[in-house]
C-alpha positions in Angstrom: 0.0 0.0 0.0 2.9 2.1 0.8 4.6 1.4 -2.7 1.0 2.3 -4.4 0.5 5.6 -2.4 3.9 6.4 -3.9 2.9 5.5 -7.5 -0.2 7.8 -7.4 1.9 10.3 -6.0 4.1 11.0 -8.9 1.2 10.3 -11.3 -0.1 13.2 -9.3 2.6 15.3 -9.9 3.2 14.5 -13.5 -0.7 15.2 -14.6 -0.5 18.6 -12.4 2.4 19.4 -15.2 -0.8 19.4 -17.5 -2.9 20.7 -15.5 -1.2 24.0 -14.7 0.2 24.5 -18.6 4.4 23.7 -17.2 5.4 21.2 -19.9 6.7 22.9 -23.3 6.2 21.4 -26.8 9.3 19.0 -25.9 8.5 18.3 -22.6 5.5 16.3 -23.4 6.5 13.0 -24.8 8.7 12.5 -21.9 5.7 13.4 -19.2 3.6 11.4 -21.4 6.0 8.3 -21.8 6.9 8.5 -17.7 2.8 8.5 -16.5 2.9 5.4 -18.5 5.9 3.7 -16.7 4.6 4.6 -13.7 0.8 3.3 -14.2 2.6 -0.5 -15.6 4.1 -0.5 -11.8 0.8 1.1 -10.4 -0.9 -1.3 -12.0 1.1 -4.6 -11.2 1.0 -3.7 -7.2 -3.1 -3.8 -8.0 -3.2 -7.0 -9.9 -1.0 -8.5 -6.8 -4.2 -6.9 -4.5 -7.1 -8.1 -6.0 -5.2 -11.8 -6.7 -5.5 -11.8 -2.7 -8.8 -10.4 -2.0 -12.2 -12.6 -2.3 -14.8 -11.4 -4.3 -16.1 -8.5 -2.0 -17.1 -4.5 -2.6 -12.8 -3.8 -2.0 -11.7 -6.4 -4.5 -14.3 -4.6 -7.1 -13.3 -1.2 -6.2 -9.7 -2.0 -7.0 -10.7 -4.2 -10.2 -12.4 -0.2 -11.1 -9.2 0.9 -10.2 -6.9 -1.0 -12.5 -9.2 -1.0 -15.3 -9.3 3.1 -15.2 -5.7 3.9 -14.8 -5.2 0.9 -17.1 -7.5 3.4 -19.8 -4.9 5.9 -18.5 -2.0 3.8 -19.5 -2.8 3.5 -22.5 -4.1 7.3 -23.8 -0.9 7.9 -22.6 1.4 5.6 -24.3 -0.7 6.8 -27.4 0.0 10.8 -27.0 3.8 9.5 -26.0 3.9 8.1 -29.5 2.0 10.7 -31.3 4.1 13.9 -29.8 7.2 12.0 -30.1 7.6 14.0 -33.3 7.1 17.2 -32.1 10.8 16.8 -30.0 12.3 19.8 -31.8 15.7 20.1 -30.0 18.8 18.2 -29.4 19.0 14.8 -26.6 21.3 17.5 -24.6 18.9 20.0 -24.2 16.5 17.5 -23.9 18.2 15.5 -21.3 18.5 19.4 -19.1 14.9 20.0 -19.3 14.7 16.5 -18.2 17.0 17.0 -15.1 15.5 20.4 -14.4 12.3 19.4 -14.4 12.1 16.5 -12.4 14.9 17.3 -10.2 13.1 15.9 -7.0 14.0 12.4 -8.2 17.9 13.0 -7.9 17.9 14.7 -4.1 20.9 13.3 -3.1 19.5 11.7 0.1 18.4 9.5 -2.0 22.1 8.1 -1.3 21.8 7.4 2.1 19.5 3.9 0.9 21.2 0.9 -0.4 18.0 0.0 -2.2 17.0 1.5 -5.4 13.9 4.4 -5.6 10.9 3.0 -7.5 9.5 4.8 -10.0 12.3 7.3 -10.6 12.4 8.5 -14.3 14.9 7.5 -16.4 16.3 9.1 -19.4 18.1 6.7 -21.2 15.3 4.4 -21.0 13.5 7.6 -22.9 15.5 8.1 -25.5 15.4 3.9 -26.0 11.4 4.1 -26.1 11.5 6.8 -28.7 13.4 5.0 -31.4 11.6 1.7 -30.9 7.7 3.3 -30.9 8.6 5.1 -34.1 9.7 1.6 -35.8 6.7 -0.1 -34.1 5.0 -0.8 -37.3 2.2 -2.6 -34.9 1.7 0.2 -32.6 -1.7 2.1 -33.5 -2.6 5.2 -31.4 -5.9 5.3 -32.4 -6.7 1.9 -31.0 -5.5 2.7 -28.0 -7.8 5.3 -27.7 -10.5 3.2 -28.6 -9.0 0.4 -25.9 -9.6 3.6 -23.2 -12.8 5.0 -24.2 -13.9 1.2 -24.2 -12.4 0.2 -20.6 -14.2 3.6 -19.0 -17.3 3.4 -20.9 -17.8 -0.8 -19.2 -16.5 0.8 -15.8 -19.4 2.8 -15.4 -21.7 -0.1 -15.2 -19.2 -2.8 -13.7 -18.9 -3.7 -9.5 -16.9 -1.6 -7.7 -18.2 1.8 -9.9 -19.7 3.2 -6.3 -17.4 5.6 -4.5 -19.4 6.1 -1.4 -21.2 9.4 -1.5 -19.1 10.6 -4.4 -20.4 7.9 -7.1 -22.1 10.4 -9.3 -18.8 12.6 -9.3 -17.0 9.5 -9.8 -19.0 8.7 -13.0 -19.4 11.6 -14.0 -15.3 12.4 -14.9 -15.2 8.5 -16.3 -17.8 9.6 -18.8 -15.9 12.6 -19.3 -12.9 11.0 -19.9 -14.4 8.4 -22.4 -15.6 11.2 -24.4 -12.2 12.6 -24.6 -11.4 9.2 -26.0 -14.1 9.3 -27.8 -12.5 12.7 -29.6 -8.8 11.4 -29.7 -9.9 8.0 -31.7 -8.8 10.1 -35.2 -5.6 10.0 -33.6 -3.0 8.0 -36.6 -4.1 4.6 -37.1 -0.3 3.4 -37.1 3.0 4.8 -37.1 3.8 4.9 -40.8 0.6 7.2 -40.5 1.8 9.5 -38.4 4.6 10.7 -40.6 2.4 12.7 -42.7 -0.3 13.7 -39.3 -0.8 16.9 -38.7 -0.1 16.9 -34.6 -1.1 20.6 -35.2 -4.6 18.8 -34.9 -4.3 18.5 -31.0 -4.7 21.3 -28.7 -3.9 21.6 -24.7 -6.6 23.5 -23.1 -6.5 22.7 -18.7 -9.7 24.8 -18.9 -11.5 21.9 -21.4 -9.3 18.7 -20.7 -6.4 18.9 -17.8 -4.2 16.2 -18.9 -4.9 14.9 -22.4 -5.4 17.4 -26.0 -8.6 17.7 -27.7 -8.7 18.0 -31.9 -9.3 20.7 -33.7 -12.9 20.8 -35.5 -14.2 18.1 -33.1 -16.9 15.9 -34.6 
């Protein structure tokens, strides 16, 4: 529980980079490409939960859990891929941007532990994803829009939807967030695609969507 408050923590802080306009042009695939890390570990401490749990209202509300942030995991890994080509300076500027912006993650009491910090970004493990999504000839960022849209849309209907007295706030930003799905699913169908997409298409607005773009001329 410890390890998972963590997690949500620096998903925290990463989406509040969105959410208050702080991440430039450049900035994004990296923010983008590091929620998703951190939801794959986020999501492996749940699936080690609910493995334990008997079927009750706690093992349903984390089964919500993991299905939502596992929608979240992949709209990110989608905009990861799809700004990727917007990265219009050098891997040195890149990697100073990188070390000024998330400069909590290299305190150096950090030292003073023999083990390891989880779910500390890493740039070299950056720079790796980059070249291997752009020759992913199977990667499609519109299906995992529609993988999203499709995994929020069943968890407002599933066990484990009800959040106490907040249930109809609860559903009512999963709908929300479907519908931005909904939007994004023009997003390039593969990555050969996207070498002639107009990323222009996509537009940051915290005051319509806090984390994720919206498309120009929505349908």
């Amino acid at each position: 529980m410890v390890l998972m408050r963590r997690l949500e923590t620096i998903s925290d802080i990463v989406l509040s980079g969105f959410q208050l306009s702080l991440y430039s042009m450049n900035e994004r695939p990296l923010a983008y490409w590091y929620l998703a890390r951190v939801l794959e570990q986020h999501l492996t401490c749940l699936d080690e939960i609910i493995e334990g749990l008997p079927s009750s209202m706690p093992r349903f509300e984390f089964q919500f859990r993991a299905r939502y942030l596992t929608a979240l995991q992949a709209l990110s890994l989608a905009l990861f891929a799809v700004t990727v080509k917007t990265m219009g300076c050098s891997w040195e500027r890149l990697r100073l941007n990188f070390l000024r912006r998330y400069k909590w993650a290299f305190m150096h009491e950090y030292e003073d532990f023999d083990v390891p910090p989880v779910g500390h970004p890493n740039f070299l493990a950056f720079t790796t994803s980059c070249s291997v999504i752009l020759q992913d000839k199977e990667f499609s960022p519109a299906e995992q829009a529609k993988l999203a849209e499709r995994l929020l849309t069943e968890s407002t209907t599933v066990p484990g939807r009800m959040a106490g007295p907040w249930t109809p706030d609860r559903m009512e930003f999963v709908l929300k967030m479907a519908e931005v799905c909904r939007d994004l699913r023009r997003l390039p169908k593969s990555m050969d695609e996207l070498r002639t997409w107009d990323v222009g298409q996509l537009v940051w607005d915290p005051d319509v969507q806090p984390w994720f773009p919206v498309m120009r001329n929505r349908s």
